[in-house]
PLY file of the C-alpha trace (Angstrom):
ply
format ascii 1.0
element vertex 109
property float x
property float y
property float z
element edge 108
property int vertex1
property int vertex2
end_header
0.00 0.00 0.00
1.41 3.47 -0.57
2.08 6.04 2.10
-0.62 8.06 1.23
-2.95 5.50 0.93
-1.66 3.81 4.55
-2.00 7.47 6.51
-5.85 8.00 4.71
-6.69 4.26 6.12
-4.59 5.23 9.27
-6.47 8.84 10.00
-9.71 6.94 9.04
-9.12 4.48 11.71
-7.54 7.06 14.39
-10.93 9.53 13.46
-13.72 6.56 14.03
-11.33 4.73 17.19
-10.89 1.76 15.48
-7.95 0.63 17.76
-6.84 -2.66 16.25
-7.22 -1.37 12.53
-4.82 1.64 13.76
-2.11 -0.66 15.07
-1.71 -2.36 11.74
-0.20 0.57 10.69
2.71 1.04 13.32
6.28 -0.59 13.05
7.21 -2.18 16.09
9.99 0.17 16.30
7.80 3.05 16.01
9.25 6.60 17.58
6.50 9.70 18.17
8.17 13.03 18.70
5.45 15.34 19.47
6.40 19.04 19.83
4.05 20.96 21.92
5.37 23.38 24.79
7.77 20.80 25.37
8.92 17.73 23.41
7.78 14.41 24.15
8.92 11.46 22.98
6.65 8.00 22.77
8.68 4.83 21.96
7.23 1.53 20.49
3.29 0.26 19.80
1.97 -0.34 22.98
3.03 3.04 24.38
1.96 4.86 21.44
-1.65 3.07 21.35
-1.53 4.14 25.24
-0.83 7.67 24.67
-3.45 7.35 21.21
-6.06 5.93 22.91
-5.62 8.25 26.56
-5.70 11.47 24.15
-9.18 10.36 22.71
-10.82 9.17 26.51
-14.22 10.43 26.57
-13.97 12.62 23.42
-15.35 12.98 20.64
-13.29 15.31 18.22
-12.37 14.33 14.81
-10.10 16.12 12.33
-9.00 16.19 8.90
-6.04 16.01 6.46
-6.49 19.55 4.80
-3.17 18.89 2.57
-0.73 16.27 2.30
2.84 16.05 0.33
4.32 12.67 -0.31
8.33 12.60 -1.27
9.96 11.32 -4.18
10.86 8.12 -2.99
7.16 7.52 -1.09
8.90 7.44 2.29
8.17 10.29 3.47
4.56 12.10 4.43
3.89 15.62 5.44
0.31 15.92 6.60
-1.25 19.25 7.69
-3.87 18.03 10.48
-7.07 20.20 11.99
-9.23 19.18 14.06
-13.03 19.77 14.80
-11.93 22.34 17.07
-9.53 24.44 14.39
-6.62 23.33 16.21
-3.98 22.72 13.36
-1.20 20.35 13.63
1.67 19.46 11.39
3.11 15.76 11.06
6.02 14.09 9.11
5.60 10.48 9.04
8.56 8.38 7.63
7.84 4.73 6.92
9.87 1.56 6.85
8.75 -1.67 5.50
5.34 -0.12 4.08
4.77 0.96 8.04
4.69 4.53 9.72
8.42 3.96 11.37
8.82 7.86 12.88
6.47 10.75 13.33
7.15 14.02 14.33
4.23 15.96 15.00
4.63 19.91 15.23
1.70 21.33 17.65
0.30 24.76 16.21
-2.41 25.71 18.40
0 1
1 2
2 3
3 4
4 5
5 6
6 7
7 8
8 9
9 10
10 11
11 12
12 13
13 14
14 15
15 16
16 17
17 18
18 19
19 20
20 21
21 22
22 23
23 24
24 25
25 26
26 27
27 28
28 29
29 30
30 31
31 32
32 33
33 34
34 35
35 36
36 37
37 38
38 39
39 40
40 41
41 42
42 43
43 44
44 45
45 46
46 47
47 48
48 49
49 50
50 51
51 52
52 53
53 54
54 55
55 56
56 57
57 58
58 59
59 60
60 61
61 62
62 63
63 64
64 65
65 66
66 67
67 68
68 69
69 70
70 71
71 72
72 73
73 74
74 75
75 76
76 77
77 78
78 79
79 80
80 81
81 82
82 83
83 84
84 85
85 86
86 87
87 88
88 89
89 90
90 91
91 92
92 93
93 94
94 95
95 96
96 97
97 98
98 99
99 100
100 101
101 102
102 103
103 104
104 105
105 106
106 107
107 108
């Protein structure tokens, strides 16, 4: 599957909190780097789906892709994320073995 084909399936799944669809996405060597007021840093599946799945606890917000660029070599996603609340986000999402591998996600609101 390509990478931009993988994160639509993967923001589908994230969006309706379909948990064990989401997963199939992840390499089990999977680093998050979010960037907020301070950096975090979220290291393999089960602590990401922890962290996922605490974040979305008794909510309902959704949000969309508004634009998405896809590198030469299909490795490497930028997505440009808001959600239902206009809070905008921007993620890089490098893949490995047809799997999101690293994601860096820039908080802008």
């Amino acid at each position: 599957m390509a990478a931009r084909d993988a994160l639509e399936a993967f923001f589908k799944a994230e969006n309706e909190r379909d948990w064990d669809a989401y997963r199939q996405f992840l390499h089990e060597e999977i680093v998050w780097r979010l960037f907020d007021k301070e950096e975090r840093r979220i290291c393999g599946i089960l602590n990401y789906m922890q962290t996922m799945q605490k974040v979305y606890e008794n909510s309902d917000v959704r949000f969309r892709c508004q634009d998405m660029q896809v590198s030469n070599e299909g490795n490497r996603v930028v997505a440009y994320l808001i959600n239902d609340f206009g809070a905008r986000s921007l993620d890089i999402f490098d893949f490995k073995d047809g799997l999101i591998y690293r994601e860096y996600e820039f908080i802008l609101d």
